[in-house]
C-alpha positions as MATLAB code, in Angstrom:
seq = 'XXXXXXXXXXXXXXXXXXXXXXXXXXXXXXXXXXXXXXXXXXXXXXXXXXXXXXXXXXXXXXXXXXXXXXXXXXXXXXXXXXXXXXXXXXXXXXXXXXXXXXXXXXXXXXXXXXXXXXXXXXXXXXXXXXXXXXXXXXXXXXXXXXXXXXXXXXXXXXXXXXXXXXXXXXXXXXXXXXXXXXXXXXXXXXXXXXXXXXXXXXXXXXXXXXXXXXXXXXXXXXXXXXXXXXXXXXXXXXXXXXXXXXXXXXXXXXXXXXXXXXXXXXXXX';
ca = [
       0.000    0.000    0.000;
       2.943    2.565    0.841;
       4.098    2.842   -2.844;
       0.598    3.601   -3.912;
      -0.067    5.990   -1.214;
       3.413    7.323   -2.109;
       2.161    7.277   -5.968;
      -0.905    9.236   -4.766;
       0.513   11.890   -3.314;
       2.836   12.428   -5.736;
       0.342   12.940   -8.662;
      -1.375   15.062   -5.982;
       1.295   17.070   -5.774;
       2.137   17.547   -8.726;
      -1.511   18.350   -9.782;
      -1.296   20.988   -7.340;
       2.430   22.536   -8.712;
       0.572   22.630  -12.206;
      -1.990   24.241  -11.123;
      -0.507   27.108   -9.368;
       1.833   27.460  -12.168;
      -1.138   27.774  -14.607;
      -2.426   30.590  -11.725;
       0.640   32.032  -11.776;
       0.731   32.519  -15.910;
      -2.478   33.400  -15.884;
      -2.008   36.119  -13.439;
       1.286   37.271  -15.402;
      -0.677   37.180  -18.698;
      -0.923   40.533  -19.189;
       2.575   41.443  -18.007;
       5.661   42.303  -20.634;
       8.837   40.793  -20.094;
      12.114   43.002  -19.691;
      15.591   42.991  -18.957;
      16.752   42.170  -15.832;
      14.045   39.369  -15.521;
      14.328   36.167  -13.847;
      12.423   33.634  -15.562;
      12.197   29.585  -15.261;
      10.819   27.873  -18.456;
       9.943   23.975  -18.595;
       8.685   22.069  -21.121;
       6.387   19.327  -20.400;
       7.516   15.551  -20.676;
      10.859   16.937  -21.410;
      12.798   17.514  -17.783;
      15.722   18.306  -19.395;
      14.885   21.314  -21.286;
      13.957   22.912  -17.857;
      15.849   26.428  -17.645;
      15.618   29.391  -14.968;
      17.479   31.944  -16.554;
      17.905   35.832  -16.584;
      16.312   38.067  -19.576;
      19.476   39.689  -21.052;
      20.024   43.741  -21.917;
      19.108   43.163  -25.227;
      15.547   40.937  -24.424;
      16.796   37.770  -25.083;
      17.383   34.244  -23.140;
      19.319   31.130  -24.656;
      17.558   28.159  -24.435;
      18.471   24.687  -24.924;
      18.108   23.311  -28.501;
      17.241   26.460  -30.114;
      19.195   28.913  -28.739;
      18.734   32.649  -28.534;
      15.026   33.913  -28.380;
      14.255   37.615  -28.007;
      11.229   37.261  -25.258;
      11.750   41.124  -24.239;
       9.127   43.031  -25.076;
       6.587   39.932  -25.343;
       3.617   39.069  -22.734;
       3.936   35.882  -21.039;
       2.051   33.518  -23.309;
       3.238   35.327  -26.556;
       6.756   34.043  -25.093;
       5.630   30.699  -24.559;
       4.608   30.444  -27.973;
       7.311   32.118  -29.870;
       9.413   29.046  -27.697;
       7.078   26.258  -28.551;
       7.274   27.231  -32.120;
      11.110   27.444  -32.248;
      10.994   23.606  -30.224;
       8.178   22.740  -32.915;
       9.739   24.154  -36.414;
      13.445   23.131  -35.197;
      11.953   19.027  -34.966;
      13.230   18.963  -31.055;
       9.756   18.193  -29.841;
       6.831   17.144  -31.912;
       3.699   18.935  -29.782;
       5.579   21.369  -27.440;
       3.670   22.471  -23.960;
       5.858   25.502  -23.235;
       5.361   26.855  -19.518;
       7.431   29.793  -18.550;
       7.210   31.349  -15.173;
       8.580   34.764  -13.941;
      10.627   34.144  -11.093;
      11.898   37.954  -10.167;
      10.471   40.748  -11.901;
      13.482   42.963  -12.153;
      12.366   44.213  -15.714;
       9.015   45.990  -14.431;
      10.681   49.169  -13.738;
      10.748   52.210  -15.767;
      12.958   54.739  -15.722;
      11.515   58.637  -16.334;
      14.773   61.178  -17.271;
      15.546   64.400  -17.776;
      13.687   67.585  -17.016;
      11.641   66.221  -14.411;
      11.154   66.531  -10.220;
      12.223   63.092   -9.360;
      14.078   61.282  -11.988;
      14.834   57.859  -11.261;
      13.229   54.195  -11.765;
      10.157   53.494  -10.945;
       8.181   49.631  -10.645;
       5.645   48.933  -11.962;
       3.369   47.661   -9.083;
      -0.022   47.623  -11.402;
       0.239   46.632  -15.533;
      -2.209   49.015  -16.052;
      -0.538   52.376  -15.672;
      -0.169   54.724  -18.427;
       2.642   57.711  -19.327;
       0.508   60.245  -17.770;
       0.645   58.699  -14.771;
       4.648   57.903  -14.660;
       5.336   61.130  -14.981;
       3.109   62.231  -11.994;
       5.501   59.656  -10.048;
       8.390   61.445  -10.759;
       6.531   64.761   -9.660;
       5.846   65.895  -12.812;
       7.727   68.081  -15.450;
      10.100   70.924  -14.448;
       9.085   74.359  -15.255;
      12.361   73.893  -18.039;
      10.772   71.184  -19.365;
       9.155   70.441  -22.696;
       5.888   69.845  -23.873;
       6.853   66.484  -25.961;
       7.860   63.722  -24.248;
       9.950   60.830  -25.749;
       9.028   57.309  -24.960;
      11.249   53.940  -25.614;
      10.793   50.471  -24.903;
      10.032   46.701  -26.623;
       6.802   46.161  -28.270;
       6.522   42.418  -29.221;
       9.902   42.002  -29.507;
      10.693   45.191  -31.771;
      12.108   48.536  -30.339;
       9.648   51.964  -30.033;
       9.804   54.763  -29.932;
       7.158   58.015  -29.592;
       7.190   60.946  -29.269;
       3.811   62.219  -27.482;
       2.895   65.849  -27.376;
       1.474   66.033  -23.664;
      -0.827   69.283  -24.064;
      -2.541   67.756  -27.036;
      -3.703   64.681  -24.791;
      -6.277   67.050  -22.718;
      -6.511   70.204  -25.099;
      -6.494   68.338  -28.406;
      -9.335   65.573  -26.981;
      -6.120   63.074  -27.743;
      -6.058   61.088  -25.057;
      -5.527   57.862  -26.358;
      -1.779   58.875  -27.043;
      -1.572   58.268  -22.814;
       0.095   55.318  -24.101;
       0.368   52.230  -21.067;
       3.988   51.718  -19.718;
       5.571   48.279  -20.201;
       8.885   47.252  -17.840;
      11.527   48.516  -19.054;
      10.251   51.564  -20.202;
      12.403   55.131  -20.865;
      10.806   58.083  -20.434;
      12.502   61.307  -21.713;
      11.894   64.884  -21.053;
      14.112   67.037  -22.476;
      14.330   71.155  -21.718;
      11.856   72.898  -23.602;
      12.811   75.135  -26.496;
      14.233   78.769  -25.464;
      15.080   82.016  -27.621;
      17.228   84.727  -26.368;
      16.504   88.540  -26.388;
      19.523   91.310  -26.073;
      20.363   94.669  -26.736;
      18.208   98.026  -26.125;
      15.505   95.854  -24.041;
      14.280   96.088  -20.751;
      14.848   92.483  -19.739;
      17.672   90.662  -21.887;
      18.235   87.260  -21.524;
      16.803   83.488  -22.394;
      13.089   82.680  -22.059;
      11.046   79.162  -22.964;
       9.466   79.286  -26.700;
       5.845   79.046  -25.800;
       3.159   77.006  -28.135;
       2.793   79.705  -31.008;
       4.328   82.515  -29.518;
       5.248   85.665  -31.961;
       7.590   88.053  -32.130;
       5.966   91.160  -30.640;
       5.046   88.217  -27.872;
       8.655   87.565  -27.382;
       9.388   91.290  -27.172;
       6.867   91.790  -24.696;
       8.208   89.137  -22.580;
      11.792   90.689  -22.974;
      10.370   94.538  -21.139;
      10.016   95.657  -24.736;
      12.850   98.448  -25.901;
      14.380  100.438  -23.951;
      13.969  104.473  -24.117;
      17.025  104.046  -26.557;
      16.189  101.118  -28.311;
      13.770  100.939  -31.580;
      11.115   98.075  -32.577;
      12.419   99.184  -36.376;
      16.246   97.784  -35.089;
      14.941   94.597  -34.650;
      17.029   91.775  -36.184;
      16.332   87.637  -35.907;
      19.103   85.559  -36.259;
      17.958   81.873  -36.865;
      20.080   78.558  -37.588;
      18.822   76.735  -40.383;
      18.578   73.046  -41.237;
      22.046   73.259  -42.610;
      23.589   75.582  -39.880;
      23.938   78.367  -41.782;
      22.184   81.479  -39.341;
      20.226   83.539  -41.421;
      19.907   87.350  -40.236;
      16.275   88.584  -41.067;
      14.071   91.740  -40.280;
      11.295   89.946  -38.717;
       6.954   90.681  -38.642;
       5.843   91.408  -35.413;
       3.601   87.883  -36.386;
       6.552   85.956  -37.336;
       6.440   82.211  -35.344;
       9.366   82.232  -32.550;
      11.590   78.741  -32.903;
      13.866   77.149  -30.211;
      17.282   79.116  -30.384;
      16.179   81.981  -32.203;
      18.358   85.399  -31.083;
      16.415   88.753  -30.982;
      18.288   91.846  -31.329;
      16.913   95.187  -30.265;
      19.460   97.862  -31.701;
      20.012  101.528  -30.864;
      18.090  104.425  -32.012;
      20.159  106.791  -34.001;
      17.353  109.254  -33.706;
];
């Protein structure tokens, strides 16, 4: 009777390590895999495939028989498939049951850089969270900050990269650019644009380009003229494409760009 009992539990056991590993990848379904993961894949009926191994920088694992597969970037079960397949298509096992099983979750951070409060990395304790909400983890952007935001990461298996205009999300009704966050995420916010004002003005120096300002708004901002200085001096230098810097006599409705250099010059009169 003891090595039936002993049978018994076994299978009982066993029943119960299956199902809690099916819980397990069922409750990971939804989340992406990233570098710095800890994973432990087994295939069934095949012990000695059975590797726990780390998710490399560049999102992939090596795995017996096949070699390297790029996982980062890929939910759970896409992973398990892309696997199987690879197992299947190589002729190493006819009808491959691919389990794989996140052992540390080192890749669900994201890190949020540059012209923000609290730059840093960040987990991901919910797979539901979107940019928006990142950035209000790192305390949001600094008054130097832009307006776009860049945004990298793996998306099944393939590198992104956006660029999301953040004003447009509320003002623009274009909120389904609040794109959700996947581990190992980069945000990026760089400084936002400035132009510089000198000469005869009241207030010389560098200001932030704001979302259509002009000219005369840029003036404005500068003090205006002084009592010696004339709005008919006023010169724009601007770099072009090529980096030639083109001098111009600007309207007062001309568009101000990032790096653009006023110049208010005396009045001979």
């Amino acid at each position: 009777m003891k090595p039936i009992v002993r049978r018994v539990c076994g299978l009982f056991l066993a029943a119960l390590f299956l199902a809690a590993a099916q819980w397990s990848a069922a409750a990971a379904g939804d989340y992406v895999l990233g570098a710095g993961d800890v994973v432990r894949i087994t295939v069934f009926q095949n012990p000695d495939l059975a590797t726990e191994t780390r998710v490399a920088e560049s999102g992939s694992v090596s795995f017996p028989l096949v070699g390297s597969v790029r996982i980062g970037g890929l939910t759970v079960p896409a992973a398990e498939q892309l696997i199987a397949k690879r197992l299947r298509d190589g002729g190493f096992v006819l009808h491959p049951q691919v389990n794989l099983l996140v052992v540390q979750m080192r890749g669900s951070q994201v890190a949020v850089l540059g012209q923000v409060n609290r730059p840093g990395r960040f987990p991901l304790e919910t797979f539901d969270l979107k940019l928006t909400d990142l950035l209000a983890i790192a305390g949001g952007i600094t008054a130097g900050g832009a307006d776009t935001v860049v945004l990298t990461g793996m998306r099944e298996g393939k590198p992104m990269r956006r660029e999301i205009d953040l004003p447009s999300l509320f003002l623009d009704d274009r909120i389904a650019d609040d794109l959700p966050i996947a581990g190992g995420d980069v945000i990026y916010v760089h400084r936002a644009p400035v132009f510089y004002i000198y000469g005869e003005v009241q207030r010389p120096g560098a200001y932030r380009v704001e979302r259509g300002m002009t000219v005369m708004q840029a003036l404005a901002l500068g003090g205006g003229p002084t009592i010696r200085g004339t709005e008919r001096g006023l010169r724009l230098h601007r770099r072009e494409a090529g980096g030639k810097v083109q001098t111009i006599e600007p309207a007062m409705s001309e568009p101000v760009r990032g790096d653009d250099v006023l110049y208010i010059k005396e009045s001979l009169f």
